[in-house]
C-alpha positions in Angstrom: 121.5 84.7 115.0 119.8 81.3 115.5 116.6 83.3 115.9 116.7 84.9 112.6 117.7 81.9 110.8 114.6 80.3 112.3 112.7 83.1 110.9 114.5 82.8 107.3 114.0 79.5 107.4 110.2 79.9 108.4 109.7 82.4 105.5 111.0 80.2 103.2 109.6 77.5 103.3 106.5 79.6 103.3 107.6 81.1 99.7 108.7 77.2 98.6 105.0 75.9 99.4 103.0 78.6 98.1 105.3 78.8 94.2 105.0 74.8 94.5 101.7 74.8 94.5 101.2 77.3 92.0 103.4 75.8 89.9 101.3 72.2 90.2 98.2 74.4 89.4 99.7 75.9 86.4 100.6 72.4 85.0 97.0 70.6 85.5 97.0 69.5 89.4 93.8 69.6 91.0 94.4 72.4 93.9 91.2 73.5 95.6 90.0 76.4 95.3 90.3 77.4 99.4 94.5 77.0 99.3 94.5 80.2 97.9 91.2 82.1 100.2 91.8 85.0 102.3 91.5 83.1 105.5 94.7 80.5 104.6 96.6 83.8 103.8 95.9 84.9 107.8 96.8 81.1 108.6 100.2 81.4 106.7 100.7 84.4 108.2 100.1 83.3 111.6 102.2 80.1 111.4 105.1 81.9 110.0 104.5 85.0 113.0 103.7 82.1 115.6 107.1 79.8 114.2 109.3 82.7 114.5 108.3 83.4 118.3 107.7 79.8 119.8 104.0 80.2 118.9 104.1 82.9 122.3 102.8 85.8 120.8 99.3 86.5 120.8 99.4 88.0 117.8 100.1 84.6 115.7 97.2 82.9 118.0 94.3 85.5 116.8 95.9 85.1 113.0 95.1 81.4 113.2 91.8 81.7 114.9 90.4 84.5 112.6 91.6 82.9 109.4 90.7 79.0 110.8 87.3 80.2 111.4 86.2 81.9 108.3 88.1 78.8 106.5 85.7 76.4 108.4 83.0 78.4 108.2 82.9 79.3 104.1 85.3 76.6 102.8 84.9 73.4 104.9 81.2 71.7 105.0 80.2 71.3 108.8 77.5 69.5 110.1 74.6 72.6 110.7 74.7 71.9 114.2 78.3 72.9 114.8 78.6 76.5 112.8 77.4 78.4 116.1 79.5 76.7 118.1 82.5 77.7 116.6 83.1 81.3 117.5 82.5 80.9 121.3 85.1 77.5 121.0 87.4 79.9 119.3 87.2 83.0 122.1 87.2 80.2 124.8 90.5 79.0 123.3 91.9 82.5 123.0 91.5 83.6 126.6 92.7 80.4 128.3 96.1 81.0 125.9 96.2 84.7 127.6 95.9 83.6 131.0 98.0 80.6 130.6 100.5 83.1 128.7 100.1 85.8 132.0 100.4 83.0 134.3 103.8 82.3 133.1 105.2 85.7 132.7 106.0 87.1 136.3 106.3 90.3 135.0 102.4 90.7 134.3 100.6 93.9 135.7 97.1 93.3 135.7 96.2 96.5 135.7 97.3 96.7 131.9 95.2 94.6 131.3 92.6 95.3 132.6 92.7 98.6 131.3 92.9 97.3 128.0 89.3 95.3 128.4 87.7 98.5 129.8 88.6 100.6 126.8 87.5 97.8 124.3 84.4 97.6 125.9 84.2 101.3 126.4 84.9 101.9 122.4 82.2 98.9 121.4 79.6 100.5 123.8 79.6 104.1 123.3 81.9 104.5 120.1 84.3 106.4 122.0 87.7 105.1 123.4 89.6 108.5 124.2 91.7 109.1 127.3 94.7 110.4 128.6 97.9 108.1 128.7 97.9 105.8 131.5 101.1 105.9 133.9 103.1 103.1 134.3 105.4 103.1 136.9 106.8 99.4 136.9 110.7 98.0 136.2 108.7 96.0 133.1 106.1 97.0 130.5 103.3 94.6 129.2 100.7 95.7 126.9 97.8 93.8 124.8 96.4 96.6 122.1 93.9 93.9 120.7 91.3 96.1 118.3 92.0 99.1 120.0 94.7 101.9 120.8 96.7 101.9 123.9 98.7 104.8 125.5 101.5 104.3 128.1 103.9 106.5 129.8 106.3 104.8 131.1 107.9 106.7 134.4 110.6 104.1 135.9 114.3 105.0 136.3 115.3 100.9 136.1 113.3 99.9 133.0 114.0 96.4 132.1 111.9 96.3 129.0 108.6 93.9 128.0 106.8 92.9 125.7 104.0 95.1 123.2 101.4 92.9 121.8 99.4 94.4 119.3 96.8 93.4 116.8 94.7 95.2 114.4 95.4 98.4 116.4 97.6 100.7 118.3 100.1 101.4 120.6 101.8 104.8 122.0 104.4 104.4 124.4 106.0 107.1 126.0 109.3 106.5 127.3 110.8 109.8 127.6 110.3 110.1 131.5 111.8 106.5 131.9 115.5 105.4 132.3 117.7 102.6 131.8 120.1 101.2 134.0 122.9 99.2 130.9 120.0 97.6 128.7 116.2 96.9 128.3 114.7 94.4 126.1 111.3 94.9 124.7 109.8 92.6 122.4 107.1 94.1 119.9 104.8 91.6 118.3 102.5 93.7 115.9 99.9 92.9 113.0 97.7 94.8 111.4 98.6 97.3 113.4 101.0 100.3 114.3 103.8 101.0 117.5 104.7 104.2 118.3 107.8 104.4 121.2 108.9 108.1 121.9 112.6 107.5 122.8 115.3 110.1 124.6 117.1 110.8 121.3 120.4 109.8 123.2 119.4 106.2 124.0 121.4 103.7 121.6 117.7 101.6 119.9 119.2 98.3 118.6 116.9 97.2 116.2 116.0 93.0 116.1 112.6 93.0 114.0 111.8 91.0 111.4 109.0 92.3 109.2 107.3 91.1 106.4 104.9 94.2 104.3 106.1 96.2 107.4 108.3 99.4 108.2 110.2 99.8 111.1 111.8 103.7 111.3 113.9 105.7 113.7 113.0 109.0 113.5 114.5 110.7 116.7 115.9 113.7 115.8 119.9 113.3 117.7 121.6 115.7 119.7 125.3 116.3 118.8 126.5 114.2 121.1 126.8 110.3 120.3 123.9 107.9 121.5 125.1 106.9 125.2 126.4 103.0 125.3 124.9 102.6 128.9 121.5 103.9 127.8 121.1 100.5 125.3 117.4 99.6 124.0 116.9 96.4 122.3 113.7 95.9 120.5 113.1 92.3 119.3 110.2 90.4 117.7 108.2 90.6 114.2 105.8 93.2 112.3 103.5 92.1 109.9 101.0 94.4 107.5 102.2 97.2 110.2 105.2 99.4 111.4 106.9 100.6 114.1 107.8 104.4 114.7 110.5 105.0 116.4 110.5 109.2 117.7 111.3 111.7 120.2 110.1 115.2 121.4 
């Protein structure tokens, strides 16, 4: 509960600020023009994404670099020199904040990751990022979907959960072969982008998320019998200009 009172609080505030200063602009205050520009949307969107999850998510970190580098770039006057510099600065920063974040996550499998930058570079080079789902046979699932689509089937019979990171792309994650031993947390960070988790229709899915322009829908089709208590899911985290499909075959 404190989480999602963070996250109310978070959002608004987030409301407060924008209808105060609409409200100043209707009576005669000076606001510039750039408040209200595409890029401080991103930035709201990215503190508010990034405040709800401890500023952890990856998803919040490339909100605030997209949005505070078209801002600087368009909006702010910069000396000439320092324009080119500002997109190398900006990728530089956003790979030390994914190791650092890998580093401190003991449940990291490089291999997901490393998957994940061959299909990017894949996709950029030849247009084509097609392949067949990748296995994953750990306890723990981690996945970065970063402007590209991801497939993982899951196979371990002690999932613990993980954590989905997903921006401006896709995720499918196939947990029909897997198992859970009492409960698994997964945490799904998504924007601009889509999760879709194939579930055994008699797993009991508590749903945490918090989503803002976002859908978030269970769509198992259930046996008879009622969802098994010992077979618990937990999904956590925040979707934003996305959703997250919840299915089974």
């Amino acid at each position: 509960m404190k989480k999602n009172r963070n996250g109310n609080h978070a959002l608004g505030v987030l409301i407060l600020v924008i209808g105060a200063l609409l409200l100043l602009k209707q009576v005669g205050v000076f606001i510039p023009g750039w408040i209200f520009s595409w890029p401080m949307i991103l930035i709201a969107i990215g503190l508010y994404s990034g405040y709800k999850n401890g500023f952890q998510n990856t998803g919040s970190v490339v909100l605030l670099i997209i949005g505070g580098f078209f801002l600087l770039r368009d909006k702010v006057f910069l000396p000439f020199e320092l324009g080119p510099y500002l997109l190398p600065l900006a990728l530089i920063f956003l790979g030390l904040f994914i190791l650092f974040k890998k580093n401190k996550n003991p449940t990291i499998n490089w291999k997901d990751w490393e998957g994940n930058y061959d299909k990017w570079e894949k996709k950029l080079r030849t247009g084509n990022d097609s392949e067949g789902a990748q296995v994953n046979s750990s306890d723990y699932l981690n996945v970065e979907a970063l402007f590209c689509g991801l497939t993982r089937k899951v196979m371990s019979k002690q999932f613990k959960g993980g954590e989905i990171t997903t921006v401006f792309g896709g995720s499918d994650i196939d947990l029909m072969h897997a198992d859970i031993q009492d409960q698994a947390v997964l945490k799904v960070s998504v924007v601009f982008g889509g999760v879709k988790l194939i579930v055994p229709p008699h797993w009991d899915v508590q749903l945490g998320v918090s989503n803002l322009a976002a859908g978030v829908d269970d769509k198992r089709h259930f046996h008879q019998a009622s969802p098994d208590p010992q077979k618990r899911l937990v999904i956590s985290g925040s979707v934003i200009f996305g959703g997250i499909e919840i299915t089974s075959y």
